[in-house]
N, C-alpha and C positions, 0 to 999 in steps of 0.2 A: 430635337434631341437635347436633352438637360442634363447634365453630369454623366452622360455616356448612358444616357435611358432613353433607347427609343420608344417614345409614347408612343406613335400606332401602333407598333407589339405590343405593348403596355396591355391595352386596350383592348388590341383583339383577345390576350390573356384574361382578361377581367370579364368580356363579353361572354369568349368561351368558356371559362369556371359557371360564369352565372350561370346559362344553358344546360352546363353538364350537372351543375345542383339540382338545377329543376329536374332532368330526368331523374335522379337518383332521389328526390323527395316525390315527386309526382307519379312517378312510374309506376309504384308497388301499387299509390292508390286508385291508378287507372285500371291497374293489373288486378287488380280486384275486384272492380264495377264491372269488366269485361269477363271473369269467372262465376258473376253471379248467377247466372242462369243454371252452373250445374252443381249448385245448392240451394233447392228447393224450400227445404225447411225456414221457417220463421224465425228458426230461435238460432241457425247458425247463420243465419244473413245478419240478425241482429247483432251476435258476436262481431260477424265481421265488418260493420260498419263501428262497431265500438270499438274495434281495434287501430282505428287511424281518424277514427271523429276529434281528440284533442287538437289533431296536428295537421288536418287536411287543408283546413282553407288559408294556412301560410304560407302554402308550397306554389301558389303560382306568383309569390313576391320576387321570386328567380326569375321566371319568364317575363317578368315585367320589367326586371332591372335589366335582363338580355334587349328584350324587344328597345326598350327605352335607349341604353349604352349604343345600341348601333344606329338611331337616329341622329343621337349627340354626337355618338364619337367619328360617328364612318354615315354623315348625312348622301353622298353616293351612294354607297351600295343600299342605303335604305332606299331612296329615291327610286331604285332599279330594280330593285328585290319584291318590293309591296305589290306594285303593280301585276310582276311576274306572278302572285302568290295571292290576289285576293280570293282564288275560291275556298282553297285548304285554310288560306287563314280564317273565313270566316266561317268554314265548317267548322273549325276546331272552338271557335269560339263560340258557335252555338253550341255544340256539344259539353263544353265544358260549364255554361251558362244550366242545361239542361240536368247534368250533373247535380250541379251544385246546387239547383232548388231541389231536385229530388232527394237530394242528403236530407234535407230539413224536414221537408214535406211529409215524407215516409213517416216519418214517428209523430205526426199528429194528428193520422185519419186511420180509420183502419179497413173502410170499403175500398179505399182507393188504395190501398198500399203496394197490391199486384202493379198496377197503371205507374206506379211512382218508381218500383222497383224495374221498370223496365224501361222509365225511363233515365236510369241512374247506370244501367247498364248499357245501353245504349249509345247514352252519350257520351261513357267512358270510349266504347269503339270506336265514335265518328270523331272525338277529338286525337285518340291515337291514330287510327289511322289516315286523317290529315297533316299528321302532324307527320310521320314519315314516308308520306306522298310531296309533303313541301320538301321532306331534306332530299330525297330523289331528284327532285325538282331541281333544285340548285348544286347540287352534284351533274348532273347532267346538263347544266351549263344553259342559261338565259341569254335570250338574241340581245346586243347592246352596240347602237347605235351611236357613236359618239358619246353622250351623257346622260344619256335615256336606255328604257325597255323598249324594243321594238316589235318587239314576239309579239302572238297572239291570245286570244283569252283561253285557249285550250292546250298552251306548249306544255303545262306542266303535269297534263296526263300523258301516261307512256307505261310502257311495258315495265321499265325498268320503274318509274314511282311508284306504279303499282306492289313494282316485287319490295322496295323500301318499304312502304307504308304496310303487309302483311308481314315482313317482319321485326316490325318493333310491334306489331300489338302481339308476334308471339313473344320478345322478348319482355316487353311487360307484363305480361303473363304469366312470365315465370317468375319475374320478380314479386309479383301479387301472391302467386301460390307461395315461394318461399318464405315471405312477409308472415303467411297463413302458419305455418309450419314454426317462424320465430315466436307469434303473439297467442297463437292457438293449444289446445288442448284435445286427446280425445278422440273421437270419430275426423271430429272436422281436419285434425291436425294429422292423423291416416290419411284421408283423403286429398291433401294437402299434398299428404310425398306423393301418391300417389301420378295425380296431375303432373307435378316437377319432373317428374323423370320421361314422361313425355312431351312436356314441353321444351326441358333440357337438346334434347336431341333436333326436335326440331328445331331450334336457336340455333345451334351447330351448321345444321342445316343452310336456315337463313341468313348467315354471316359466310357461310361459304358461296352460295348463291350469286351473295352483292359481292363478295369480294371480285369472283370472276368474272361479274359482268363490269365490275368499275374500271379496269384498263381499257374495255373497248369502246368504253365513252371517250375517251379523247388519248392521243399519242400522250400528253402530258402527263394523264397520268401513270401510264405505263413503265415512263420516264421516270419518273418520283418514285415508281414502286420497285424498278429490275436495274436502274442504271446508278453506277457510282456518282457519288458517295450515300447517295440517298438509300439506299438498298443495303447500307448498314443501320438505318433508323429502322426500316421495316422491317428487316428480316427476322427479328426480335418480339416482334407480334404477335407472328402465329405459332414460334415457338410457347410463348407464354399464354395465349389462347390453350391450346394444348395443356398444358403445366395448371391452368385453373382448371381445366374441364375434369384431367384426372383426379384434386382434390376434390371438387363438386361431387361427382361420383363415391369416393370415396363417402365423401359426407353423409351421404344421401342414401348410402347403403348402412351405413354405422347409425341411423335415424337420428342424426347429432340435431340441435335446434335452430343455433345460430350460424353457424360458419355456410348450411345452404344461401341462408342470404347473400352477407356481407362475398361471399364467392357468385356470385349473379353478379354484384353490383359491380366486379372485379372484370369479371365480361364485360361489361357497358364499357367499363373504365378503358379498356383496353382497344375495343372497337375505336369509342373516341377518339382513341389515339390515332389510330389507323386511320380518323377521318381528317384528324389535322393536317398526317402526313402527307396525305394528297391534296389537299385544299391549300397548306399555305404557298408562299404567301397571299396568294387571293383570296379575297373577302367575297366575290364575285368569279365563281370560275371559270379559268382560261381569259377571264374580258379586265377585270378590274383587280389592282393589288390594294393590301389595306395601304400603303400612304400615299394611292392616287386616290380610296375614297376618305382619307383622315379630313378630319376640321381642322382651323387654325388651329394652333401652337396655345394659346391664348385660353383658347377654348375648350381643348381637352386638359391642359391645368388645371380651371377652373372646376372644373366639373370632378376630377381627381383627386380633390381636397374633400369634396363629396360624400365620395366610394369611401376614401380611404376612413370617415368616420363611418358611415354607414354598414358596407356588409361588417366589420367586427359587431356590430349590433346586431345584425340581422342572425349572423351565428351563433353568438351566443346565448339570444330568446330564441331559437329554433334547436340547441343543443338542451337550454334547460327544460323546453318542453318536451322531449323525446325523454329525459331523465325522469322528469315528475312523474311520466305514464309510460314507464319501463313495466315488464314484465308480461305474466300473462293476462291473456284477456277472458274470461268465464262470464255463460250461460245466467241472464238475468243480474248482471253488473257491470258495469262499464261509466261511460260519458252519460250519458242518456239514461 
């Protein structure tokens, strides 16, 4: 602690913002790849890869500085974690690898475009839903052995990863169609609400779902969620859960353009919340806190003088290029 700043909160704060950037820059584009399939047309898939082609491949410099921040800051619970996680991690990683050729690939053949276009959707799917098959994963708590993983190479499929990982790829889903509806025009942008208001419900769904099933993964959390003083943090959640959802609707019925997004992202934001509130202070749930898995003193300084140049840059070239390529996106213009 340095002038009454406890670095491993510090950290786990910086860790956590990093992560919740990346869904909230990554999400819509996943939520996208995973909608392709029910727009058929050539000329409105081409829209909608022009509609986040400036800005897509900056958005996993979050996940990087997440993934990176918890080996530096919290080398425990990576040490613990990885292990417990190499299959979804390296689903997500190939899927997102798959992705991301097929972004390019596509606009420079034209026999193969079907094959590139499915595989651009696809691997949108296998990396969403690896990616909330992991958080299940560690929500529901990895076996730990004194300083180690001890679990087995299949602990982190289960009933409950499964229900995580279906739904964030609906909740990105719905952030891809509202995205569709902020940058779009037209038919696509019809079809656009259309989609949202069923995916909307289901999200409701799937966060009511995890919420009831996450007390029964452990007394603890139970505790954090119904027992004083904590149960004044939560209680405020699903009121506000509720309070977006009526504005969404609202939105969504008034065919407004922007506010269905930025009210998606108000979801996420809030879920988030709700998964802090159960998670802290454990970095490792139920088994490890962040300052049993902190580095030296020494070490997260160091590496803090870093950050603190770093993300204001990273923001501000990811704020100018969401500015430069504001607005709509139209049929035969774009990126490409």
């Amino acid at each position: 602690m340095i002038a009454g700043i406890d670095l491993a909160t510090l950290w786990a704060f910086i860790i956590a913002f990093a992560v919740f950037v990346y869904v909230v820059m990554d999400g819509f584009d996943l939520g996208l790849g995973m909608l392709f399939p029910l727009f058929p047309a050539k000329a409105d898939r081409d829209v909608m890869m022009n509609s986040v082609a400036p800005v897509w491949d900056g958005n996993e410099t979050w996940l990087v500085l997440g993934g990176g921040g918890l080996m530096a800051a919290f080398p425990l619970a990576y040490a613990v974690l990885m292990p417990a996680l190499y299959t979804p991690m390296i689903a997500m990683l190939i899927g997102l690898v798959f992705r991301g050729v097929a972004f390019e690939f596509r606009w420079r053949t034209t026999a193969a475009r079907n094959r590139w276009d499915i595989a651009f959707a696809g691997g949108s799917l296998l990396a969403t839903l690896a990616q909330g098959v992991a958080l299940g994963a560690i929500l529901q708590g990895v076996h730990v052995e004194g300083r180690h993983y001890a679990g087995g190479w299949w602990d982190w499929l289960s009933p409950f990863s499964l229900l995580t990982g279906v739904a964030l790829v609906i909740g990105y889903s719905l952030l891809g169609a509202t995205w569709l509806i902020l940058k779009t025009e037209g038919a696509l942008r019809e079809k656009a609400y259309r989609l949202s208001w069923g995916l909307l419900f289901a999200m409701l769904a799937a966060i009511a779902l995890v919420s009831i099933a996450t007390p029964f993964l452990s007394i603890q959390y139970a505790q954090r969620w119904f027992a004083w003083p904590n149960v004044a943090l939560a209680a405020p959640v699903p009121i506000a859960v509720a309070a977006v959802t009526a504005l969404l609707i609202r939105s969504l019925g008034q065919k407004q353009d922007s506010r269905p997004f930025f009210l998606a992202l108000a979801l996420f934001a809030l879920s988030y919340a709700g998964l802090g509130i159960s998670m802290y202070p454990f970095i490792v749930p139920q088994s490890i806190t962040i300052w049993q898995a902190a580095a030296p003193q020494n070490s997260q300084i160091f590496m803090l003088v870093g950050v603190a140049g770093l993300v204001p840059l990273i923001l501000g070239y990811t704020g100018w290029a969401y500015w430069v390529f504001r607005g709509k996106v139209r049929a035969g213009s774009g990126y490409h």
